[in-house]
C-alpha positions as CSV (number, residue, x, y, z in Angstrom):
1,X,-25.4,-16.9,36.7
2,X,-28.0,-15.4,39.0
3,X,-28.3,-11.6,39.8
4,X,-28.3,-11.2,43.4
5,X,-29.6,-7.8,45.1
6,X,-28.6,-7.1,48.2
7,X,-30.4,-4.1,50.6
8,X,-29.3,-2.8,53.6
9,X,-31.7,-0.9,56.0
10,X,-29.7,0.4,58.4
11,X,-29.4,4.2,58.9
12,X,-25.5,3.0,60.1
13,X,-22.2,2.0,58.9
14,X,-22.6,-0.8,60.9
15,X,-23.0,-4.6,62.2
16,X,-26.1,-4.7,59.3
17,X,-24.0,-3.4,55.9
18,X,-21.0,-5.4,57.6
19,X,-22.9,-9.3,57.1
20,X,-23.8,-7.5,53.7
21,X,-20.5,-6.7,52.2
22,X,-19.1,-9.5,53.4
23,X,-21.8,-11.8,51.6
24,X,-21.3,-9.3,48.5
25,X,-17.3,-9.5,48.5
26,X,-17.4,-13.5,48.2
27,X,-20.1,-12.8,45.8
28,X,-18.5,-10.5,43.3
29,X,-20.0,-9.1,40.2
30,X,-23.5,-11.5,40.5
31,X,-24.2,-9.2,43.1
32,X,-25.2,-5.1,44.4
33,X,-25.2,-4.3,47.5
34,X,-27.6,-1.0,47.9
35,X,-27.8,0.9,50.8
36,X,-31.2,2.5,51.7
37,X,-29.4,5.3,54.1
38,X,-27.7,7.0,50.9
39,X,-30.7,7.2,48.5
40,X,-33.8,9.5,48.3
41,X,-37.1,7.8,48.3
42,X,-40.3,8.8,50.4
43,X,-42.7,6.7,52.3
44,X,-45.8,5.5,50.6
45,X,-48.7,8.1,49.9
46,X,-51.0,5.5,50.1
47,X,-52.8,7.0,46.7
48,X,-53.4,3.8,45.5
49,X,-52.4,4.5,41.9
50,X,-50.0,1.9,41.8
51,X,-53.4,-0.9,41.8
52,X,-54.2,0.3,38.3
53,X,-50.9,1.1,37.0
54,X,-48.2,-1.1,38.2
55,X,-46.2,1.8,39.3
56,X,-45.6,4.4,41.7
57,X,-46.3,7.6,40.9
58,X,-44.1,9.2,42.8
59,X,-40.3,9.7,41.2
60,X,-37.7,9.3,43.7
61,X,-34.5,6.8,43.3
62,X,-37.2,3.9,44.1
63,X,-38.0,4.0,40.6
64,X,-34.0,2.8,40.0
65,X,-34.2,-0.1,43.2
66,X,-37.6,-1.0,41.9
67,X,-35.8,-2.3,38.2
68,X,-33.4,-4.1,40.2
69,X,-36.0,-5.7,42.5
70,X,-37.5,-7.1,39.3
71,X,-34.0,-8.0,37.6
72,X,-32.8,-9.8,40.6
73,X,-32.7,-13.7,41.0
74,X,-32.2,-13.6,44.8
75,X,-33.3,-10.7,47.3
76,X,-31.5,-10.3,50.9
77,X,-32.2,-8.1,53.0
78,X,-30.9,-6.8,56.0
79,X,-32.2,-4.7,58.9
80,X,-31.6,-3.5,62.6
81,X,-34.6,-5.0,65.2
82,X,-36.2,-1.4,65.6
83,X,-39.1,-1.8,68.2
84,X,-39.8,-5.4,67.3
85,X,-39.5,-4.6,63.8
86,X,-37.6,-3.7,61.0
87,X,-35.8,-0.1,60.5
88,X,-37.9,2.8,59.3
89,X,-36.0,2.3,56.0
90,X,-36.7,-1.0,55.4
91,X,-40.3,-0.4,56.1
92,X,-40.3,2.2,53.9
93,X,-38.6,-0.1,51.4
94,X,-41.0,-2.1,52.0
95,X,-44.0,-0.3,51.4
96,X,-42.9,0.9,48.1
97,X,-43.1,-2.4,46.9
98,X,-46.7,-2.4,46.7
99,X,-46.9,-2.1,43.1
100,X,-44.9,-5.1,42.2
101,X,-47.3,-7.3,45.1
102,X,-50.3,-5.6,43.1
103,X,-49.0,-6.6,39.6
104,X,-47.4,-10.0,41.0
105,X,-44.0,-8.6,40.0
106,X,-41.9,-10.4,42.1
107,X,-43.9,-13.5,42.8
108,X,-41.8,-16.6,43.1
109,X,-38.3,-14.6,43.8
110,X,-36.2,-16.2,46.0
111,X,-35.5,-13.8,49.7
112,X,-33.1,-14.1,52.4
113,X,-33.8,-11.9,55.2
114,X,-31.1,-11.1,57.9
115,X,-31.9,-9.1,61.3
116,X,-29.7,-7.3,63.5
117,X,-30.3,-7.0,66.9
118,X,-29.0,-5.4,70.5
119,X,-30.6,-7.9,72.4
120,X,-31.1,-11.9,73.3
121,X,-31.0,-13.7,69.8
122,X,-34.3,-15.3,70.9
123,X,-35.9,-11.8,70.6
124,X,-34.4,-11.0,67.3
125,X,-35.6,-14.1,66.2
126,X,-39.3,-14.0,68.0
127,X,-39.9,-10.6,66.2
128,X,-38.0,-11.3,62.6
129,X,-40.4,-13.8,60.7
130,X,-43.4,-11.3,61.7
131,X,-41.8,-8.2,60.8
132,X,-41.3,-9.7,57.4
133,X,-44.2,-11.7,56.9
134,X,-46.6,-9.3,54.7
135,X,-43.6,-8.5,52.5
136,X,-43.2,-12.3,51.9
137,X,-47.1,-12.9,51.8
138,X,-48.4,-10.3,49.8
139,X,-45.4,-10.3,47.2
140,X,-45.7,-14.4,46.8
141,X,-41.7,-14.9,47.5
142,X,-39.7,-17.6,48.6
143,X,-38.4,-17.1,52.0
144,X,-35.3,-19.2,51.9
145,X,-34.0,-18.6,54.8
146,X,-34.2,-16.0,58.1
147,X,-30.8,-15.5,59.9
148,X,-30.1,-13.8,63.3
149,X,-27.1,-12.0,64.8
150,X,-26.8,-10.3,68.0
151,X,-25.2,-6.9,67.6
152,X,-25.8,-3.4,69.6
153,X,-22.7,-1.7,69.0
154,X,-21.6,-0.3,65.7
155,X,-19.1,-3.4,65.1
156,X,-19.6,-6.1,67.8
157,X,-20.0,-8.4,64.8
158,X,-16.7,-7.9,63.3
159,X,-14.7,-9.9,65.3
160,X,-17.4,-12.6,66.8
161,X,-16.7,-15.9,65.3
162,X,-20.0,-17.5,65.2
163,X,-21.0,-14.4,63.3
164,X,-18.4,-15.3,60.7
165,X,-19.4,-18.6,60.3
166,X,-23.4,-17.6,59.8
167,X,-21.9,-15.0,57.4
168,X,-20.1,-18.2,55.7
169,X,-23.7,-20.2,55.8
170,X,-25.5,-17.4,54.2
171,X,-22.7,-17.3,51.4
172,X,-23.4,-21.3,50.8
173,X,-26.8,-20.9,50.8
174,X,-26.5,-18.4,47.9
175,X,-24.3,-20.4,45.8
176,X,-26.5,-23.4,45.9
């Protein structure tokens, strides 16, 4: 059975964690859903020890996300559209994978990427792909699939039916 690892980027108990949980409940134990908002890692230093080593240097609960990252069969991420991009979390998140893209850690893993955005879902989906892209580049993963939903408020996505049934294709796509 594959270990899926679920990450949430959004500062909010919100439209992001709901798509989340919902692909985690039908998931069960294959799966952990982590949300960034509750743990205490900083931003990248930018010290570029992690090129020789493999590893950060710094010790924050990365260190903990980082041996799941690397354990995990699937990835899936979720973020707020922040500015055309992801949330400061994510990109943090992000960031602090540059040992595993130095080391080729999580080459070939399989990612599913899921924005949330306020706006037209032609915007979320103009600025998705290219705020992801370096993290799929760099890092060698599979992009399986990008998915869109169209969300300002803290649960507009809860009772929109055609988010439901994206929830439901994300859920196939997983168990494929």
């Amino acid at each position: 059975m594959k270990k899926i690892l679920l990450i949430s980027g959004s500062p909010r108990e919100g439209n992001t964690e709901y798509i989340l949980s919902g692909i985690q409940n039908s998931l069960g134990d294959v799966s952990e859903l982590i949300l960034l908002r509750n743990l205490s890692y900083n931003h990248c230093r930018g010290c570029l020890a992690c090129y020789e080593t493999g590893e950060c240097v710094q010790c924050d609960d990365m260190k903990k996300i980082f041996n799941k990252l690397l354990k995990a069969d699937l990835i899936v991420i979720g973020s707020p559209l922040y500015y055309g991009n992801v949330s400061g979390l994510m990109k943090s998140f992000i960031d602090r994978t540059i040992p595993a893209y130095e080391k080729g850690l999580l080459k070939d893993k399989k990612l599913i990427s899921i924005m949330v955005g306020g706006g037209e879902i032609e915007t979320t989906a103009k600025f998705h792909k290219e705020a992801i892209r370096g993290f799929v580049k760099y890092n060698k993963l599979k992009l399986l699939k990008v998915f869109n939903f169209q969300g300002f408020g803290e649960n507009d996505l809860k009772d929109d039916p055609s988010a439901t049934k994206e929830i439901s294709k994300i859920i196939k796509l997983i168990k494929l």
